[in-house]
C-alpha positions as CSV (number, residue, x, y, z in Angstrom):
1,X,100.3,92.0,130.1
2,X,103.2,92.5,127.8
3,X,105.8,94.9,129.3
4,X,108.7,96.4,127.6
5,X,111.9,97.3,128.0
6,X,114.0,99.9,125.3
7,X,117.9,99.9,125.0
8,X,118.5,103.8,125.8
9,X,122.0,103.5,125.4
10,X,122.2,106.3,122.8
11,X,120.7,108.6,125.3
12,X,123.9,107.8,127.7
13,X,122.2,106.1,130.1
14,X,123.9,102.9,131.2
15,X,120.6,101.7,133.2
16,X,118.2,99.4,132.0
17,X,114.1,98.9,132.8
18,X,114.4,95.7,134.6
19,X,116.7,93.3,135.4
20,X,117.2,89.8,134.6
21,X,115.9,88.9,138.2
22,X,113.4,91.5,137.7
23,X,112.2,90.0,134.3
24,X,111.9,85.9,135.8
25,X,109.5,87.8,138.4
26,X,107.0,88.7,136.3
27,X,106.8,85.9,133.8
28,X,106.4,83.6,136.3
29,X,103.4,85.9,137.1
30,X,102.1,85.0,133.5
31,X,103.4,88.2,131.6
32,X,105.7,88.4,128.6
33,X,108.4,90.9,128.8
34,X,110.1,92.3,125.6
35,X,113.4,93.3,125.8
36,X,115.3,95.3,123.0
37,X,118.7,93.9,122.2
38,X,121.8,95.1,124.5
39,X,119.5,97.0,127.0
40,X,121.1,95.6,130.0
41,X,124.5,95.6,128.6
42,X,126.0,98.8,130.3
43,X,124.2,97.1,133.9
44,X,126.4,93.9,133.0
45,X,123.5,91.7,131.8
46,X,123.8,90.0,128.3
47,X,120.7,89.5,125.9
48,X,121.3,85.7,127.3
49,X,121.0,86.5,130.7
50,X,117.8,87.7,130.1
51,X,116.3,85.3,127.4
52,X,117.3,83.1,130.0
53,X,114.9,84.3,132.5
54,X,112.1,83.8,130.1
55,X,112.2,87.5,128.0
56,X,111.8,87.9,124.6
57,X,114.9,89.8,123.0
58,X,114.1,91.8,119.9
59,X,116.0,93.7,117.9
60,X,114.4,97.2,117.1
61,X,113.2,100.0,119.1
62,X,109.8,100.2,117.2
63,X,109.4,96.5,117.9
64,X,109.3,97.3,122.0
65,X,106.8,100.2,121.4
66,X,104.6,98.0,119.2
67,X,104.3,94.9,121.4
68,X,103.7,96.1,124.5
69,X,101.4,97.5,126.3
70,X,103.3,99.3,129.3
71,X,106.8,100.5,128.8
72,X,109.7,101.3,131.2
73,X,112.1,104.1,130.4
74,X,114.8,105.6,132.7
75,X,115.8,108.3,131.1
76,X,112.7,110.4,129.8
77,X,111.6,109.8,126.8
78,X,113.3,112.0,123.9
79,X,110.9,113.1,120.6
80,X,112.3,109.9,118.3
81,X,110.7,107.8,120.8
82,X,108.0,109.9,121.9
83,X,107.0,108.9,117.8
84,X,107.1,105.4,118.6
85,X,104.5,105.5,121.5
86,X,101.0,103.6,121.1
87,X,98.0,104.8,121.1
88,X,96.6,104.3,124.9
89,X,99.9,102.8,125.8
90,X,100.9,102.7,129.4
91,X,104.6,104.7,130.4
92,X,105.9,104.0,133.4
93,X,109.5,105.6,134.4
94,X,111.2,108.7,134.9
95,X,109.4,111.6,132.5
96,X,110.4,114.8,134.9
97,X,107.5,116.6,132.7
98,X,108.1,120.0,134.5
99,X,111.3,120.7,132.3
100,X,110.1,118.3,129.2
101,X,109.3,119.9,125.5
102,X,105.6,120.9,125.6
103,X,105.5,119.0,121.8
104,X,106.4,115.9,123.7
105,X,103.6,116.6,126.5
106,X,101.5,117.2,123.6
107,X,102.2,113.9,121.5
108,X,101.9,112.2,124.7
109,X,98.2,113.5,125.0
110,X,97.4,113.3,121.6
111,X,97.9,109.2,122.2
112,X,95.7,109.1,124.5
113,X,98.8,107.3,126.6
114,X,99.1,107.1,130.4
115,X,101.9,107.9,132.2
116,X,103.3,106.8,135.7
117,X,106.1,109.1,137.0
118,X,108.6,106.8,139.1
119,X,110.0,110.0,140.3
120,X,106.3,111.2,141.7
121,X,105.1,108.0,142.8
122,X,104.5,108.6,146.8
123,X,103.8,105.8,149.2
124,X,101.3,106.7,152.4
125,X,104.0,108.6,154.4
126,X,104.4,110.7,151.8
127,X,107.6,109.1,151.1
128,X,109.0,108.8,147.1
129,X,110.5,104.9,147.0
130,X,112.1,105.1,143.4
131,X,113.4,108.8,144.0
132,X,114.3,108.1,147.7
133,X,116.6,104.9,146.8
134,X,118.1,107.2,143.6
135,X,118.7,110.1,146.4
136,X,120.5,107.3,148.4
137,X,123.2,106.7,145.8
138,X,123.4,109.9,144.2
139,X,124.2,111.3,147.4
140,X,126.9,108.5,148.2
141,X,128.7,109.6,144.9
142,X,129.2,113.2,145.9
143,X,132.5,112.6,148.4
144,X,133.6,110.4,145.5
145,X,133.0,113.5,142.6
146,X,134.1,116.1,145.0
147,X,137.5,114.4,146.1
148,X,138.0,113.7,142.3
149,X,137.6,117.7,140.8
150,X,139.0,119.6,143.4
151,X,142.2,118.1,142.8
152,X,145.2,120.4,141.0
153,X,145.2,118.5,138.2
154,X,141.5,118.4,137.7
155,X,141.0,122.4,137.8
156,X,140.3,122.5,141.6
157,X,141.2,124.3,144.8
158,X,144.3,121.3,145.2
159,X,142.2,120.4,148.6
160,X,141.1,117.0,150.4
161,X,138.2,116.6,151.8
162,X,139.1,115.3,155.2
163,X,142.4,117.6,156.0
164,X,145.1,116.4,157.6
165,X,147.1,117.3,161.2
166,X,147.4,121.0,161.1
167,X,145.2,121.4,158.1
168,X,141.4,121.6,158.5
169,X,139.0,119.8,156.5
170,X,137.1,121.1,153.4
171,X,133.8,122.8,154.1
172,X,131.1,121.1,152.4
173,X,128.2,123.2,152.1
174,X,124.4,120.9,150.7
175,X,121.0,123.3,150.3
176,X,118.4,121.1,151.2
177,X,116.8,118.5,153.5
178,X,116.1,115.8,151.1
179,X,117.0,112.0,150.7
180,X,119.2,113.4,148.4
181,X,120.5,115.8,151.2
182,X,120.5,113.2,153.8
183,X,122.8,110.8,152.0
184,X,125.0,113.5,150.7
185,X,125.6,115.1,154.2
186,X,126.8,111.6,154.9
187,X,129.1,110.3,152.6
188,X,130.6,114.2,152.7
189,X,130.7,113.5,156.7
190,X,132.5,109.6,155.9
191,X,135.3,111.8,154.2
192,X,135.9,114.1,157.2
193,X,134.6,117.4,155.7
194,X,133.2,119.8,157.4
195,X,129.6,119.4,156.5
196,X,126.6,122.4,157.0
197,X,123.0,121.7,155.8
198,X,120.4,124.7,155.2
199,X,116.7,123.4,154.8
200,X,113.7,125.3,155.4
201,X,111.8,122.6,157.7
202,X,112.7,122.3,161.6
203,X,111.3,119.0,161.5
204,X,114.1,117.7,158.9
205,X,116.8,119.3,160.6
206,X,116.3,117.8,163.4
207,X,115.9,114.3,162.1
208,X,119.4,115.4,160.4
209,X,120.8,115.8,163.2
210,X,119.7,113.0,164.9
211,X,120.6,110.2,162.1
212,X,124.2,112.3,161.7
213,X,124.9,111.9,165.8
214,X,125.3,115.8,165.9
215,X,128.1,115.7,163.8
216,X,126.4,118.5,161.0
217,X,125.9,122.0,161.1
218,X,122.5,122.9,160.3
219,X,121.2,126.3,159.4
220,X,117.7,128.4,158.4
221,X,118.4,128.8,154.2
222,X,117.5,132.1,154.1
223,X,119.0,134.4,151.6
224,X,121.4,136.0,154.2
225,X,122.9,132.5,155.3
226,X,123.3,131.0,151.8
227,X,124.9,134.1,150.2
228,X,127.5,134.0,153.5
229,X,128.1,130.1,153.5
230,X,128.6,130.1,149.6
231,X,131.5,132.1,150.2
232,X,133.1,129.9,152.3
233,X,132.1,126.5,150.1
234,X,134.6,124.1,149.0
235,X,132.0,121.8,147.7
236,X,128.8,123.2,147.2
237,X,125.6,120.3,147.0
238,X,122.2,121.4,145.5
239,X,120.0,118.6,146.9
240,X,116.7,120.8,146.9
241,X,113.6,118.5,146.5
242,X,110.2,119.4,144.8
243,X,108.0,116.1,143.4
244,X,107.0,116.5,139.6
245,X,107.9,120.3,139.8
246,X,111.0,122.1,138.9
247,X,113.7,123.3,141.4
248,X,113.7,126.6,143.2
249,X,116.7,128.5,141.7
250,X,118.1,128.6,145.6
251,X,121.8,129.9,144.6
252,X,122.1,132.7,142.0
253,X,124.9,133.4,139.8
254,X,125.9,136.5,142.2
255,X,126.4,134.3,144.9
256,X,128.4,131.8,142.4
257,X,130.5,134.8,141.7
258,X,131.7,134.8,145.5
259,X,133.3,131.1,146.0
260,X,136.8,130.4,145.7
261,X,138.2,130.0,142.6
262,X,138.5,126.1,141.6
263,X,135.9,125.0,144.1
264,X,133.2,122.5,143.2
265,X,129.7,122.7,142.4
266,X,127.3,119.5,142.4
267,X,123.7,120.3,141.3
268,X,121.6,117.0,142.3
269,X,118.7,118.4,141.7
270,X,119.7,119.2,137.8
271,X,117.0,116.5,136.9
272,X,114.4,119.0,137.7
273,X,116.2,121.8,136.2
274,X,118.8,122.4,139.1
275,X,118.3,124.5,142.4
276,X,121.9,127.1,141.1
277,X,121.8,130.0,138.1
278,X,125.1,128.7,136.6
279,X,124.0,124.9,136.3
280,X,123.1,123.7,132.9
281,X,122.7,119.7,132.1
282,X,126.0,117.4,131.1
283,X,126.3,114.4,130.4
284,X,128.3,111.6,131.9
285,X,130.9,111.3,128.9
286,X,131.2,115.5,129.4
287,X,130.4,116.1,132.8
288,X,132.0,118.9,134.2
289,X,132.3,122.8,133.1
290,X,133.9,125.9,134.9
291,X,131.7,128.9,135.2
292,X,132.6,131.9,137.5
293,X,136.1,130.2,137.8
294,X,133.8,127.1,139.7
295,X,133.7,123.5,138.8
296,X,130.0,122.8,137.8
297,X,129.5,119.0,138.0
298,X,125.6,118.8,137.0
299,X,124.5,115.2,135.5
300,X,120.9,114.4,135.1
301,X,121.3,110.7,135.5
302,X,124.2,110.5,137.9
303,X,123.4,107.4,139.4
304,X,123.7,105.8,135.5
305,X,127.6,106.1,136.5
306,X,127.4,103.2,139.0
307,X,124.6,101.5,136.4
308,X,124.0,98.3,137.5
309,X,123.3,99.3,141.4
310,X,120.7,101.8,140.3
311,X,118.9,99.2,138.1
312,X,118.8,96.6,140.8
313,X,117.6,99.1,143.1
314,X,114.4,100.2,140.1
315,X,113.9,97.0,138.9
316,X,112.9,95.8,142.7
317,X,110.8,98.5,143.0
318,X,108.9,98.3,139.7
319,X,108.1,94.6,139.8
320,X,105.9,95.0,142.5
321,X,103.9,97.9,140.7
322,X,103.7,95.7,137.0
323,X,102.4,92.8,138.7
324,X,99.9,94.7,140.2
325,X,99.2,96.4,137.4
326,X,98.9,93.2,135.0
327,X,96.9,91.4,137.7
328,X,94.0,93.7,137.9
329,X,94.6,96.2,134.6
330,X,95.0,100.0,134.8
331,X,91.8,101.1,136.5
332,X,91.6,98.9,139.2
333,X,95.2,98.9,140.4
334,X,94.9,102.9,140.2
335,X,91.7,102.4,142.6
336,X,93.4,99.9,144.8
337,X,96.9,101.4,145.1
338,X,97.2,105.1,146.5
339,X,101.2,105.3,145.7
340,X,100.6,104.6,141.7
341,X,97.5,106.9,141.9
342,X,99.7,109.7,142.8
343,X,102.0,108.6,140.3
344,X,99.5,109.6,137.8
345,X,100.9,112.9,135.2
346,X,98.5,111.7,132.2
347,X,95.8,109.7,132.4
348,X,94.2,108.2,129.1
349,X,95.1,111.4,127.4
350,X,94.4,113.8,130.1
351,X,96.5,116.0,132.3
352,X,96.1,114.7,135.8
353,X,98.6,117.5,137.8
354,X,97.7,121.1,137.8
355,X,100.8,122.3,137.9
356,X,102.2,121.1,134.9
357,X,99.0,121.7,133.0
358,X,99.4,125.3,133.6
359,X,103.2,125.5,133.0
360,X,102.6,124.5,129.4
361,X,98.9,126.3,129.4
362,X,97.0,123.2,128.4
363,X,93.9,122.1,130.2
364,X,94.1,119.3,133.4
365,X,91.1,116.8,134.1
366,X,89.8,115.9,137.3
367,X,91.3,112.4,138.0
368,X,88.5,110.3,139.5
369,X,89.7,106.6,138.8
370,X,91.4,106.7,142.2
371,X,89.8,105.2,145.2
């Protein structure tokens, strides 16, 4: 199997498909692996750190697309490269198709491609290894972004996290029960603020409680509890979670208006179209905005910021999947392998999930490859 990986740079996205590690893996596996010139750059791998481990280094884009037959992307794929996709070519990365253009869906279709979701593939406890280890670092950045922007000089309240004698700590305030949630709560707990969680499942409130020794509030996130604890809010942490759907608006705008003045907003789940009214995509070069007199820090590939973490952490979870899937082809890993199955948003031209066949009002197929 050939397997390619593009040089996404110009989207700002500092992670790359695989790593050099990732790339001597498979070719001694018997695969060729195409890598586009200065993809692993802003991950702190050369061109000769890969060629090195056996990859072929091309120059172009196009070439990538052309020569392989399964491609890895990070950040989802934009229209200019959505035009370079082969005909029956396999995509296998982040796509978030629940807030993609429909003419993007419809190109993909039109090509008859397949597409793997990293971001929807589930293993048999129902847990989501490439979003799950993402969740883990995003959430470990949030004490770090918070302690940054709600400093004077950064446009926020002038407060630190942990408080000192005679001053209490900052309240950190995270909607959801996610990974992402989980590893927020944390690292806001590591920095001595005062951390509540609201989630919707007893189950995962408990098991909050648990891992966190007791040391979290939790609370039911009903409309009554998030419009009070919004108001209180130093930080403010959208970690809601919905696989290959888009986030619940869980915050609106009127209960944005409440907060203090300079306090900080992170929407994690802004990948999916964030969980808050007021949140609206940035970018790592521009990341934050003030709206309602609130710091809105809302960056679809956050964990790009710490680049070379987050691409160890994909690249040793998609070798396993590409060696299975160059070992026994498309149809039979899909048969053998339940996780990649569920994966599945296109298959050989056909919408495989119901739910974002009717978002865009074009027909889904029943998928019956699957074992």
């Amino acid at each position: 199997m050939n397997i390619g990986v593009i040089n996404e740079s110009q989207k700002i996205e500092n992670r790359a498909g695989l790593t050099p590690s990732g790339v001597s893996f498979v070719v001694e596996r018997g695969h060729t692996v195409y890598v586009q010139a200065g993809a692993g750059l802003r991950a702190g791998y050369s061109n000769e750190d890969y060629a090195n481990q056996g990859a072929k280094v091309v120059f172009t884009k196009e070439e990538v697309f052309g020569r392989s037959d399964i491609v890895l992307n990070i950040s989802p794929l934009n229209e200019e490269e959505s035009r370079l996709v082969k005909e029956e070519q396999i995509l296998f990365g982040f796509h978030h198709l629940a807030v993609a253009k429909k003419s993007i869906v419809e190109e993909f279709l039109r090509k008859k491609v397949t597409m793997i979701g990293y971001e929807i593939v589930m293993d048999e406890h129902d847990g989501l290894p490439f979003l799950e280890s993402m969740g883990e670092v995003a959430g470990q950045l949030c004490s770090n972004i918070a302690g940054h922007y709600l400093q004077t000089q950064n446009g926020g309240l002038g407060t630190i996290l942990g408080g000192v004698v005679s001053v209490p700590p900052a309240t950190a305030f995270i909607v959801g029960t996610s990974v992402l949630a989980k590893s927020a709560a944390k690292a806001m707990l590591n920095a001595g603020a005062h951390t509540i969680v609201a989630g919707l499942h007893m189950d995962r409130m408990h098991e909050l409680e648990g891992l966190l020794a007791g040391k979290i509030v939790t609370i039911m996130a009903s409309k009554y509890n998030l419009a009070r604890l919004t108001r209180i809010a130093d930080v403010l942490i959208g970690a809601v979670l919905r696989p290959g759907e888009r986030a619940p608006i869980m915050i609106s705008r009127d209960m944005v208006k409440t907060m203090k003045k300079g306090a900080v907003i992170i929407d994690l789940a802004i990948d999916q179209g964030g969980c808050i009214e007021t949140s609206r995509p940035c970018t790592l070069d521009h990341p934050v905005y003030t709206e309602e007199g609130v710091l809105h820090y809302c960056v679809p590939n956050l964990t790009a910021s710490v680049s070379r973490t987050s691409t160890k952490v994909l690249s040793n979870h998609a070798i396993y999947y590409l060696t299975l899937l160059g070992e026994q082809g498309l149809d039979k890993a899909l048969k053998m392998n339940e996780p990649l199955c569920r994966g599945l948003y296109i298959y050989r031209g056909g919408l495989v999930r119901q739910n974002i066949a009717e978002r865009f009002g074009l027909p889904s197929q029943k998928l019956e490859v699957c074992g």
